[in-house]
C-alpha positions in Angstrom: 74.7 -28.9 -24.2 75.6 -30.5 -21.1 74.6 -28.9 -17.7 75.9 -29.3 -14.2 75.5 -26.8 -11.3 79.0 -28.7 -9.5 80.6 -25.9 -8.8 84.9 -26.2 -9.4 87.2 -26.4 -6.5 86.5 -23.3 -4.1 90.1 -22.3 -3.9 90.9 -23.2 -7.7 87.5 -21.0 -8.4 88.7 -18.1 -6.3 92.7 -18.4 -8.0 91.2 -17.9 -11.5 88.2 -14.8 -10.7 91.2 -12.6 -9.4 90.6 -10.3 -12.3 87.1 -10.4 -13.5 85.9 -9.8 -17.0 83.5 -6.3 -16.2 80.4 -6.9 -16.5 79.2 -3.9 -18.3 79.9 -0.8 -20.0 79.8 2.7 -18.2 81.1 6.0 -20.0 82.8 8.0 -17.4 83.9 5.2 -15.2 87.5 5.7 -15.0 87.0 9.6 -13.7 89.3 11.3 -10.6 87.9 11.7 -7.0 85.5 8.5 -7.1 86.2 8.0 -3.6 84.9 11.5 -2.0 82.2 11.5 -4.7 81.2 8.5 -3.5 80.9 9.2 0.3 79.5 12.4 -0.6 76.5 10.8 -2.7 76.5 8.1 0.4 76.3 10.9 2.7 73.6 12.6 1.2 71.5 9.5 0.6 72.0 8.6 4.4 70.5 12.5 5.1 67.7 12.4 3.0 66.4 8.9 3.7 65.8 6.4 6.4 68.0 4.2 5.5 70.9 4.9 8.4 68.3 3.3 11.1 68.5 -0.1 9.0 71.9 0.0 8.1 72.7 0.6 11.9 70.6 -2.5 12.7 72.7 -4.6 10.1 76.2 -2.9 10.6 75.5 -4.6 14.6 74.0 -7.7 13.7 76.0 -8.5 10.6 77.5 -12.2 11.4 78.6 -13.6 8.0 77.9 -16.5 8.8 77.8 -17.7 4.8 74.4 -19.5 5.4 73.3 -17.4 2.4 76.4 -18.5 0.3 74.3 -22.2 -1.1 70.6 -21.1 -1.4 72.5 -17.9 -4.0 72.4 -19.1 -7.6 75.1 -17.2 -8.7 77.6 -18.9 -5.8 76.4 -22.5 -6.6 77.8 -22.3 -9.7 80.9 -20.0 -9.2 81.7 -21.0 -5.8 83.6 -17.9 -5.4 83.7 -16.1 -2.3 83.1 -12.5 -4.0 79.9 -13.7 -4.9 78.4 -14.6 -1.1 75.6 -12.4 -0.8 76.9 -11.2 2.8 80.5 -10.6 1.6 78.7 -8.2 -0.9 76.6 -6.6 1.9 79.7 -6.4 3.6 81.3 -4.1 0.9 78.9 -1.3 1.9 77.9 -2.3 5.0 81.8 -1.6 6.1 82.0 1.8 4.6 78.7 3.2 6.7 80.4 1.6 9.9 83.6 3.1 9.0 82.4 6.6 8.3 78.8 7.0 9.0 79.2 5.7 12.6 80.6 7.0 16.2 82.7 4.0 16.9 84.0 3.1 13.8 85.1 6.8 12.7 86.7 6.6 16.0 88.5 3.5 15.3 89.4 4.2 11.6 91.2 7.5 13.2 93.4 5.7 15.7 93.9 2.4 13.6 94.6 4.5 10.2 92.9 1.3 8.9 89.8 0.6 6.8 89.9 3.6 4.3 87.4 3.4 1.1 89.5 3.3 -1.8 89.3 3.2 -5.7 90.0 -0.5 -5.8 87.1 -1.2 -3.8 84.7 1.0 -5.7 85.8 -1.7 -8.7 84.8 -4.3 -6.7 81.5 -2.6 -5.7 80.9 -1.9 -9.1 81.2 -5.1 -10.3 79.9 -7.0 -7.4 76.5 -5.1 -6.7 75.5 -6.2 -10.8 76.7 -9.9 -10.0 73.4 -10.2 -7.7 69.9 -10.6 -9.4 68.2 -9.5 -6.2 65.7 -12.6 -6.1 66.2 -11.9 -2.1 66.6 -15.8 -2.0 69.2 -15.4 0.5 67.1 -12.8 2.6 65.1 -16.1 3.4 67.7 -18.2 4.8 69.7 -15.2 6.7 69.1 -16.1 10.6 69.4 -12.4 11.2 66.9 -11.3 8.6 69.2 -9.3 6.5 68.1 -8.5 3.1 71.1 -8.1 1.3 69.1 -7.2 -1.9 68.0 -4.2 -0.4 72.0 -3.2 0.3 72.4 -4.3 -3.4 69.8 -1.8 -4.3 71.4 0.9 -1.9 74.7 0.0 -3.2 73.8 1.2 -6.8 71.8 4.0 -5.5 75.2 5.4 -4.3 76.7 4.4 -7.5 73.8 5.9 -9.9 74.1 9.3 -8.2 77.8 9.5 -9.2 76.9 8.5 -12.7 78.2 4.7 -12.4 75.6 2.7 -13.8 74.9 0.3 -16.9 74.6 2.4 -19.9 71.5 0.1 -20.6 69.6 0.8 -18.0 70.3 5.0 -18.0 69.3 4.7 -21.6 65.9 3.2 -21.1 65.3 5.6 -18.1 65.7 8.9 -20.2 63.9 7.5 -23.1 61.0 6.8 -20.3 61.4 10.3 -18.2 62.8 12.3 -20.7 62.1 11.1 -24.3 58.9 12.2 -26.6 57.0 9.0 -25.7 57.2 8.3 -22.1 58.8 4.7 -21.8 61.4 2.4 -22.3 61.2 1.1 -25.4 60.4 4.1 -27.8 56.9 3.5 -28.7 55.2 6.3 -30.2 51.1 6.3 -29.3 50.4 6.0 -32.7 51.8 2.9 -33.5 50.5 1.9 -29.9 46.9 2.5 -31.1 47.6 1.0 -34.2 48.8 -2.6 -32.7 46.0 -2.7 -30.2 43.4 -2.3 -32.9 45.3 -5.4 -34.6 45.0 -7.1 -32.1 41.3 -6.6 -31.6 41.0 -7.7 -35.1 43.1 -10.6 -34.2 41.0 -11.5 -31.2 37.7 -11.6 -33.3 39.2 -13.6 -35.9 40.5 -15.8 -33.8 37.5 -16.4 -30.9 34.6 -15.2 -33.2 33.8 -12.2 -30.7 34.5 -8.5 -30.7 36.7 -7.7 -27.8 37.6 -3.8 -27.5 41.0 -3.0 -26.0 40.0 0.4 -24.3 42.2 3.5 -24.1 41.5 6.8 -22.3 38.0 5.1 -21.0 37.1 7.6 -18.3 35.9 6.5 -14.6 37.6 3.0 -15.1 37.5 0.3 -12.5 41.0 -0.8 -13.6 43.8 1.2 -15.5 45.8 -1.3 -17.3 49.9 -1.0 -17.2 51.9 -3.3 -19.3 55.7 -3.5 -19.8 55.3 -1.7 -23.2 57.6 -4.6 -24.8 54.6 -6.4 -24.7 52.6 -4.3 -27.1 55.3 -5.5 -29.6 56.9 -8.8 -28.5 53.8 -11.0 -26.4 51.0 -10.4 -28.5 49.4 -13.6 -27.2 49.8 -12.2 -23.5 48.1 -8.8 -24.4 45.4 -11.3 -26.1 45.0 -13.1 -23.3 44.5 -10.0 -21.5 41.5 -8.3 -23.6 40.0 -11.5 -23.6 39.9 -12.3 -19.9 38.9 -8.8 -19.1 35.7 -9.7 -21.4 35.2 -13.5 -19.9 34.8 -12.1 -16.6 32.6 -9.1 -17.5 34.7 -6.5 -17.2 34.8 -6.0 -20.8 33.9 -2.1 -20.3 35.6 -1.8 -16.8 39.5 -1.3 -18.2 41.3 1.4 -20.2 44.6 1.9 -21.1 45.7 5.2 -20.7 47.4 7.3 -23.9 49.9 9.1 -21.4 51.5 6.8 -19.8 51.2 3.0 -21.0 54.2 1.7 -19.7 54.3 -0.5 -16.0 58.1 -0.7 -16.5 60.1 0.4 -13.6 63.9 0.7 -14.0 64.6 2.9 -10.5 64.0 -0.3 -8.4 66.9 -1.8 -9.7 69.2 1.1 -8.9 67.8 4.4 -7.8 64.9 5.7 -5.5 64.5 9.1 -6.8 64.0 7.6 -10.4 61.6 4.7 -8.6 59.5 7.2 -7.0 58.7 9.5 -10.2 58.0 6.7 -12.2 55.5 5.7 -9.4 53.7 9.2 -9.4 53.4 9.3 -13.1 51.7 5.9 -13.1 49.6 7.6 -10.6 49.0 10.6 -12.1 47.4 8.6 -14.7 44.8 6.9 -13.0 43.8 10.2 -11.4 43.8 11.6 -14.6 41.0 8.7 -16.0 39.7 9.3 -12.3 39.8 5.6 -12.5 40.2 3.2 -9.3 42.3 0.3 -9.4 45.7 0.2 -11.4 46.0 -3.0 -12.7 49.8 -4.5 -13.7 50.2 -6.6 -16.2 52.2 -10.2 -16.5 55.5 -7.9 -15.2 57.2 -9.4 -11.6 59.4 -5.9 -11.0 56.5 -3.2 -12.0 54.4 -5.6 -9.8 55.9 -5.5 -6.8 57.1 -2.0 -7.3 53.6 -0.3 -7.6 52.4 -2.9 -4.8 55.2 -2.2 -2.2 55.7 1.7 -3.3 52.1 3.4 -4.7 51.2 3.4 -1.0 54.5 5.3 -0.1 54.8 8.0 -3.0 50.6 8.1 -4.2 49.8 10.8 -2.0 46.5 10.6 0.1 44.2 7.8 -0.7 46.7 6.3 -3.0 44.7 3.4 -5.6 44.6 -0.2 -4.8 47.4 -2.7 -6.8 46.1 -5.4 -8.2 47.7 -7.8 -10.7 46.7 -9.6 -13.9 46.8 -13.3 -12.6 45.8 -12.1 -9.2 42.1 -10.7 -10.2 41.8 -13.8 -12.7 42.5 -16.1 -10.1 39.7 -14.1 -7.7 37.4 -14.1 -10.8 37.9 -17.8 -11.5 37.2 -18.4 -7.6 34.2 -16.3 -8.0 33.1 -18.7 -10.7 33.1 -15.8 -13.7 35.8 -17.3 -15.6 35.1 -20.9 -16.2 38.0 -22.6 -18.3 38.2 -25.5 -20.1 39.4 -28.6 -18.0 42.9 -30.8 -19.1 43.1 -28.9 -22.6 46.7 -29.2 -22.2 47.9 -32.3 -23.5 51.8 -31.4 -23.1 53.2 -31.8 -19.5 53.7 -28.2 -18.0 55.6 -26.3 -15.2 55.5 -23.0 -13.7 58.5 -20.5 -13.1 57.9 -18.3 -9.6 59.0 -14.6 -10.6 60.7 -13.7 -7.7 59.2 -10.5 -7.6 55.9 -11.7 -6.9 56.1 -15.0 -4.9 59.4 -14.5 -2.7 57.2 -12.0 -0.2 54.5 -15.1 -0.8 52.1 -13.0 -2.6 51.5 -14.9 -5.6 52.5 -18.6 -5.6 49.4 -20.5 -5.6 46.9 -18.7 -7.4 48.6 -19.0 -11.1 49.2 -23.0 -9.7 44.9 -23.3 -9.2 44.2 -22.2 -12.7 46.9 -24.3 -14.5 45.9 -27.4 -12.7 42.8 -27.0 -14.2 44.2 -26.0 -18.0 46.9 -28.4 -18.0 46.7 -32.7 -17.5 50.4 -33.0 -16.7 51.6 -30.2 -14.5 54.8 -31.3 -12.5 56.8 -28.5 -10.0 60.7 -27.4 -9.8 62.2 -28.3 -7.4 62.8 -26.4 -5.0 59.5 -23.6 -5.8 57.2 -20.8 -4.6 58.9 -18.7 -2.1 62.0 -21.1 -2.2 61.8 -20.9 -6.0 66.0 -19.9 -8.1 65.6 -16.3 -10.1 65.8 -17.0 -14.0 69.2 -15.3 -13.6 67.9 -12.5 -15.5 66.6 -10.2 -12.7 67.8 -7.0 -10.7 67.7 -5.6 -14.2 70.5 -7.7 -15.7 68.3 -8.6 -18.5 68.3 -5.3 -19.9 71.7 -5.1 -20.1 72.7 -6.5 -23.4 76.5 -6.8 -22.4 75.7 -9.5 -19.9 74.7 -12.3 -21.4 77.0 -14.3 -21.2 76.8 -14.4 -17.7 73.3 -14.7 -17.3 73.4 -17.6 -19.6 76.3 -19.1 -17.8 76.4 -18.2 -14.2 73.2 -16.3 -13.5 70.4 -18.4 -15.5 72.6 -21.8 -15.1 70.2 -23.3 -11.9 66.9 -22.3 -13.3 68.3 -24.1 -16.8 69.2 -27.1 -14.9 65.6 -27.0 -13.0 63.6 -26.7 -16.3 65.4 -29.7 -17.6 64.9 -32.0 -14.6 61.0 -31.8 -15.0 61.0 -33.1 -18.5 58.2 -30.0 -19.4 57.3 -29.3 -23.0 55.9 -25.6 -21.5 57.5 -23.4 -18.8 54.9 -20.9 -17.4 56.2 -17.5 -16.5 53.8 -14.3 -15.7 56.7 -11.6 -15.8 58.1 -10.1 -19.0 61.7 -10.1 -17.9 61.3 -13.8 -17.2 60.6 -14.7 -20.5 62.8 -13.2 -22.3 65.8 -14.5 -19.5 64.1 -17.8 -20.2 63.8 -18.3 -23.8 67.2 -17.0 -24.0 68.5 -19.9 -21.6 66.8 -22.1 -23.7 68.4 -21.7 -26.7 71.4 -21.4 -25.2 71.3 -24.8 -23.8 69.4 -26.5 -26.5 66.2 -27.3 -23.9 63.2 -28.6 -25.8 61.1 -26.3 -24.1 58.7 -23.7 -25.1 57.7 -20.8 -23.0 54.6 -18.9 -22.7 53.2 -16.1 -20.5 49.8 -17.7 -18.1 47.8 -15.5 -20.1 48.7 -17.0 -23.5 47.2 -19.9 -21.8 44.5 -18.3 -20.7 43.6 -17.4 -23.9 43.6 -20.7 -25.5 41.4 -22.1 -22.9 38.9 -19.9 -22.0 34.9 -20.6 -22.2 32.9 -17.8 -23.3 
């Protein structure tokens, strides 16, 4: 298949997205009274947050001036106007001046103008799920605007009227309210029984016993994976055990048996579910009086328990630390020696946006597969600057969109992967791979991709 980010004629674009397909599914959408619901749930966000301070700041120094509108990936390839990230911010942004603010209640009354109305709760809707909140644009805003974070607000206001993607409610109450505590339906047992096959795959494999520990009390590290990963990455959760052991931490991790699950859905599109989902990961390592949680190859769950333990863990709230971030320190330390160039095919590295837009991890996954890897050539553009896989704000989990993560929201990143010639694409986040291997069938790359701790596995000396 042919790719090509050369976007159609602007105007020609816009003339033909008049009526969008919807995106997504949502029972109830269609029900009376949407627009005082939603200044209500608006209203009472705005009274039990601090998000009116920030939303005044933006509302005066708003400018749209459309720098954002090229460095979006979703734009580049639609080129329609609906899809600049500060025409989007705008959307919200208007209704809190109009309602939520002296001078603009004051001008709505004598004008008559500016009203909320159902047609533009369609378009909210729809447009808030067209952004994958990389927060690329956030970058290139000369005003500093993170129009990710009014995304996020935008569904907040959304979620609390019952508007959001039946995917991403479902996983939620499976994780909050279900029998086993996260997203994808795993029962303990069959939890227990897959780590002890892997164990058995580990010593087969490397010749050594490797223990995968659970409910180990006084930890250094509680371990939180996206739970899909139990199932689905087998050779990431490998790579795991065995790097724990290679640096000597072997008897320094657990897994805990109540919560096992790093997964968190509420920072795509609701606080109060982000914040339970960060005590209960909490809770956990208190409960195994353990000190350090440790997340997994997962960008969202990453940044959300690095960004938001310190807010919602209560008094002395555990350090974050993450997977490739403490084998990078441990390789630095000289405890994990790897083997040098045993990657003969050439390589590159995906940035999860999660975890290197802020600048936190970009050049510690780069060190190790320098070393691993002879032929390791970049995207272009990466780190910080790097394009989303298309597959993130939590528009991965929702099956319904794939055809335009494949075709609008992944399109870039497929056109990056390409231009560097790679026989392996290196991504540490769970969401990524599965956005990525899914762009790759779809346009026919010959490309394989693999978690850094598969790699990890494969080429460390013990």
């Amino acid at each position: 298949m042919t790719l090509s980010v050369q976007a159609p004629d602007p105007n020609a674009s816009t003339a033909r997205a008049q009526k969008r397909e919807p995106l997504y599914r949502i029972e109830g959408a269609n029900v009376s009274n949407r627009v005082e619901r939603f200044l209500k749930a608006f209203e009472s966000i705005l009274r039990h947050t601090n998000y009116s301070a920030l939303l005044d700041l933006y509302v005066r120094s708003r400018v749209k001036c459309t720098r954002c509108a090229d460095v979006c990936p979703v734009y580049r390839v639609t080129r329609d106007s609906r899809d600049v990230p500060c025409y989007r911010s705008d959307l919200l942004l208007s209704v809190y001046q109009r309602y939520f603010t002296f001078g603009g209640w004051m001008r709505g009354l004598v004008s008559g103008d500016g009203h909320l109305t159902e047609a533009k709760i369609d378009e909210m809707m729809d447009s808030f799920y067209r952004c994958t909140a990389c927060r690329r644009c956030t970058l290139e805003c000369p005003m500093g605007i993170d129009h990710a974070l009014i995304t996020h607000l935008g569904r907040y206001v959304l979620s609390e009227m019952h508007l959001a993607p039946r995917g991403l409610r479902q996983s939620v109450r499976a994780q909050l309210e279900g029998e086993t505590g996260n997203t994808s339906a795993v029962p303990l047992g069959a939890l227990k029984g897959n780590l002890e096959f892997l164990e058995e795959e580990i010593q087969e494999g490397k010749g050594i016993a490797v223990k995968i520990p659970m409910d180990q009390m006084g930890a250094d590290y509680v371990f939180f994976a996206p739970v899909s990963d139990y199932l689905m990455e087998a050779d990431t959760i490998m790579g795991n055990a065995l790097i724990m052991h290679a640096m000597g931490l072997g008897d320094r991790w657990t897994v805990g048996s109540q919560n096992y699950d790093c997964i968190n859905y509420g920072l795509f599109y609701s606080d109060w579910i982000l914040e339970r989902n960060v005590k209960r990961l909490v809770a956990e390592v208190r409960r195994l009086e353990a000190k350090n949680v440790l997340v997994g190859e997962c960008g969202h769950a990453s940044r959300t328990a690095k960004q938001f333990v310190p807010v919602f863990g209560g008094r002395n709230p555990p350090p974050v630390v993450n997977c490739v971030e403490l084998a990078h320190q441990q390789f630095k330390a000289g405890k994990l020696r790897l083997k040098r160039h045993f990657i003969q095919e050439r390589v590159t590295y995906h940035d999860p946006c999660n975890i290197a837009r802020s600048g936190w991890i970009v050049h510690q996954p780069r060190e190790l597969l320098h070393v691993m890897a002879k032929d390791f050539v970049e995207m272009t553009p990466n780190g910080r600057q790097n394009y989303c896989c298309g597959g993130g704000g939590g528009t991965v989990s929702i099956d319904e969109m794939h055809r335009f993560r494949m075709e609008i929201g992944g399109r870039v990143k497929a056109e990056q992967i390409k231009a560097t010639g790679a026989d392996v694409v290196v991504a540490p986040c769970a969401n990524c791979k599965k956005q990525l291997r899914e762009l790759v069938q779809h346009y026919e790359l010959n490309v394989e991709v693999k978690g850094l701790h598969d790699l990890l596995y494969q080429g460390v000396e013990l």
